[in-house]
C-alpha positions as CSV (number, residue, x, y, z in Angstrom):
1,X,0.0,0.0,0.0
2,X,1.5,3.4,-0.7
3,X,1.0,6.2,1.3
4,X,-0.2,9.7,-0.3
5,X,2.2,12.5,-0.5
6,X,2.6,14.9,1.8
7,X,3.1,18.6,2.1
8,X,6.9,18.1,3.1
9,X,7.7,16.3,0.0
10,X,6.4,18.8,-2.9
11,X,8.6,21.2,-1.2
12,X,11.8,19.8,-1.8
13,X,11.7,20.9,-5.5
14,X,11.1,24.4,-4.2
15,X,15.0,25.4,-3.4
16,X,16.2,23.4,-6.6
17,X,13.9,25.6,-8.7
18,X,15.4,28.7,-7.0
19,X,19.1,27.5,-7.7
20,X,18.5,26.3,-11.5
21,X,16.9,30.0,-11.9
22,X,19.5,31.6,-10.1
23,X,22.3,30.1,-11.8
24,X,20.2,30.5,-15.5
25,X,20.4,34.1,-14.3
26,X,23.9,34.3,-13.6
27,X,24.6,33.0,-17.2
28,X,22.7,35.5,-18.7
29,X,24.3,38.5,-17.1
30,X,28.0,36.5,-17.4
31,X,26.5,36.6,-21.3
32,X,25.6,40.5,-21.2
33,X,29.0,41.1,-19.9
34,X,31.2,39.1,-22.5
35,X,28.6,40.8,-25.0
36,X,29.2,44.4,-23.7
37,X,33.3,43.7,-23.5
38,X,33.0,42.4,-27.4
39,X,30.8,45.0,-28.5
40,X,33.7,47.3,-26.7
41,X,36.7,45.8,-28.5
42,X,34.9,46.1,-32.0
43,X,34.8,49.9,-31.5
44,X,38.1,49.8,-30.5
45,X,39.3,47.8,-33.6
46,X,37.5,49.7,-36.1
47,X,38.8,53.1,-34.7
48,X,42.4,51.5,-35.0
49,X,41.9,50.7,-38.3
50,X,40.3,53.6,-39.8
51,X,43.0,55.8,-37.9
52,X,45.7,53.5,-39.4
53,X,44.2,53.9,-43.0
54,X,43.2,57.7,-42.6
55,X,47.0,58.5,-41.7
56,X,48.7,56.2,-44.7
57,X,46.3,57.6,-46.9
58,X,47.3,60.9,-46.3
59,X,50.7,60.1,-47.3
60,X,50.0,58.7,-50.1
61,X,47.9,61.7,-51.3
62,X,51.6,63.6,-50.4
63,X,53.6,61.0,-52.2
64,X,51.4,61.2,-55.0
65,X,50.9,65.4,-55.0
66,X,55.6,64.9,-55.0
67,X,54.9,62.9,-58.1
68,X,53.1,65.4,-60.0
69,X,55.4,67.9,-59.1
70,X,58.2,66.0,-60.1
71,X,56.7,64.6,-63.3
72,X,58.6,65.9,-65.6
73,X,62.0,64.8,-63.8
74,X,61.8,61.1,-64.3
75,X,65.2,60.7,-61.9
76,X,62.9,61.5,-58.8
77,X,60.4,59.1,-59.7
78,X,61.9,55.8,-57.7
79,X,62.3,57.6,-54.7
80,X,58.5,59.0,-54.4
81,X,57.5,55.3,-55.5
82,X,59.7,54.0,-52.6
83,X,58.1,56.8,-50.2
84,X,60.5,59.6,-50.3
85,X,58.7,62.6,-50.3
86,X,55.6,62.0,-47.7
87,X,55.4,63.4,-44.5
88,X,54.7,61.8,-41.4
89,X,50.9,62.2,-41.1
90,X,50.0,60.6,-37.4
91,X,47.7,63.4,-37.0
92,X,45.0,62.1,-39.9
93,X,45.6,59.1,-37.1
94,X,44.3,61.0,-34.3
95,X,41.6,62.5,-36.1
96,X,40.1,59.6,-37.5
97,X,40.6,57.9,-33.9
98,X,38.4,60.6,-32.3
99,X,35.6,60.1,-34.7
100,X,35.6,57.1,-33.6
101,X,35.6,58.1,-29.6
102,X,39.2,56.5,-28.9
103,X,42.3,57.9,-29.0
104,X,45.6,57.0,-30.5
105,X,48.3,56.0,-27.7
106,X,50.9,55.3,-30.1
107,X,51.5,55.9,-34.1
108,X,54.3,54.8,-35.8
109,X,55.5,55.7,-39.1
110,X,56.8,52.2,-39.6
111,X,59.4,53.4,-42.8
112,X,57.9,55.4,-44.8
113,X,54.9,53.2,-46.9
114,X,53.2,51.7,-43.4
115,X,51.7,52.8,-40.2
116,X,50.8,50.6,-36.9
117,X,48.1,52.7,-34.6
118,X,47.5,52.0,-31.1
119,X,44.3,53.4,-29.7
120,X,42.3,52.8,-26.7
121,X,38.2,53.5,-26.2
122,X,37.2,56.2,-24.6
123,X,34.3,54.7,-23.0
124,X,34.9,51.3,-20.7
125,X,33.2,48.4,-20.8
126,X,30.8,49.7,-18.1
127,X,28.9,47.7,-14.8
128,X,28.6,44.2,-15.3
129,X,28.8,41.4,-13.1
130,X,32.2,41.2,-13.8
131,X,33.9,43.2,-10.7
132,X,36.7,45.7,-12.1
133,X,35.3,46.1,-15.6
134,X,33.6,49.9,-14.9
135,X,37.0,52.1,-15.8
136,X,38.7,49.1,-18.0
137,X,38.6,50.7,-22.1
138,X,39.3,48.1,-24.8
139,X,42.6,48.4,-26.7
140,X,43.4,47.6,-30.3
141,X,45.9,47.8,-33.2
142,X,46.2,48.2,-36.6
143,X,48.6,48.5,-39.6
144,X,48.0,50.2,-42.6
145,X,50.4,49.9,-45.7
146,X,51.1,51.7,-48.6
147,X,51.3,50.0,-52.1
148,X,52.9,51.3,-55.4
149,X,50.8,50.4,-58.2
150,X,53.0,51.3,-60.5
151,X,57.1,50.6,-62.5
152,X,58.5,52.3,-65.2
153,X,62.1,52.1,-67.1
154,X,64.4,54.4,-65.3
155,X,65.2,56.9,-67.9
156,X,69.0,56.6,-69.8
157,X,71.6,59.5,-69.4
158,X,70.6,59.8,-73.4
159,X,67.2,60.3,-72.6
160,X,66.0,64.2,-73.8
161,X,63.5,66.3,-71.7
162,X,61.1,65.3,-74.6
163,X,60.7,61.7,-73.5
164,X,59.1,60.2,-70.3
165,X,59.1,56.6,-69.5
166,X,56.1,54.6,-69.8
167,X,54.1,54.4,-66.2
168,X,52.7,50.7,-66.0
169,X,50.6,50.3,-63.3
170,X,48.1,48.1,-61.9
171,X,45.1,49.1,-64.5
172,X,46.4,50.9,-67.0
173,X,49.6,51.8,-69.0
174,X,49.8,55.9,-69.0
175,X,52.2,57.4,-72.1
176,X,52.9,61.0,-70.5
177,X,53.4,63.8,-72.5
178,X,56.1,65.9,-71.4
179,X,54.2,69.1,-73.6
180,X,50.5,68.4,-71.9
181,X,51.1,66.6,-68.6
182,X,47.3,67.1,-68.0
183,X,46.0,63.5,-68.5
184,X,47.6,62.4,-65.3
185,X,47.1,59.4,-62.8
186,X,45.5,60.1,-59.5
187,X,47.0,58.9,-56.4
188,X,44.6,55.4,-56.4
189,X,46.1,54.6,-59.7
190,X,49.9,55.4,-58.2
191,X,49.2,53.6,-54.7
192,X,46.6,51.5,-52.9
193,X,46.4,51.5,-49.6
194,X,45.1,48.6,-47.2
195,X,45.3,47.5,-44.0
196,X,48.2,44.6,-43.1
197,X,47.2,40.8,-42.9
């Protein structure tokens, strides 16, 4: 014969109920806190890498504006394509960085065709469950490089002022025209910038 339940027993199941909940709520919040620290470090990534691409670009722009310049003196060609000629722009760096509410704690002009950006958030993590995460900002880093597109045929000693080498570059072959240097490349068809592997 069995006897019928009693009052005592259907209580047990109480306190496990409580813990199961309690620890299912634990998870979530341990959750919300990975989530908030990864939506954190994003920010800080994409700042790095728009300040590290905003600064190489910049020189690019400068090694391209030397090139134009210096157009009709093929002999200074190889040194702009190798860099020469840009100046150190760490500020574009900082601005971009900004824009992007971080700030740069270190930029490097790595040579003179790359640039590695440090930059930190300037908003932490924030309150989480997590003790010690309130002041902590997310860091990140990012290198930028700067590609010549292009070659050419360094010019002989025989060469006149009336003939400039062919410019063979990634797209297109340009034939300049030492009488009408209008019909120039632009600094994407000289250099292409992108961020490192």
């Amino acid at each position: 014969m069995t006897r019928p339940r009693t009052h005592r027993d259907a209580g047990q199941a109480f306190p496990i109920y409580i813990t199961v909940v309690a620890g299912l709520l634990f998870l979530a919040f341990a959750y919300l806190a990975v989530g908030q620290a990864a939506v954190n470090r994003n920010g800080a990534q994409t700042a790095a890498d728009a300040a590290a691409l905003a600064a190489a670009q910049k020189t690019r722009d400068q090694l391209a504006g030397a090139w134009v310049e210096d157009v009709l003196d093929p002999t200074k060609w190889r040194d702009i394509f190798e860099g020469h000629g840009g100046l150190d722009s760490c500020w574009r760096a900082d601005e971009l960085a900004a824009r992007n509410d971080a700030a740069v704690t270190n930029c490097a002009w790595d040579g003179v065709l790359r640039y590695t950006v440090d930059v930190r958030t300037n908003k932490p993590v924030g309150n989480s469950i997590v003790p010690g995460t309130e002041s902590i900002r997310s860091k990140a880093s990012a290198t930028a490089v700067i590609e010549p597109l292009c070659t050419f045929e360094d010019p002989g000693e025989d060469a006149g002022d009336d003939v400039l080498p062919q410019l063979n570059c990634k797209d297109r072959d340009w034939d300049l025209d030492p009488h009408d240097p209008e019909d120039l490349p632009g600094p994407e068809d000289l250099f292409d910038v992108h961020l490192a592997d």
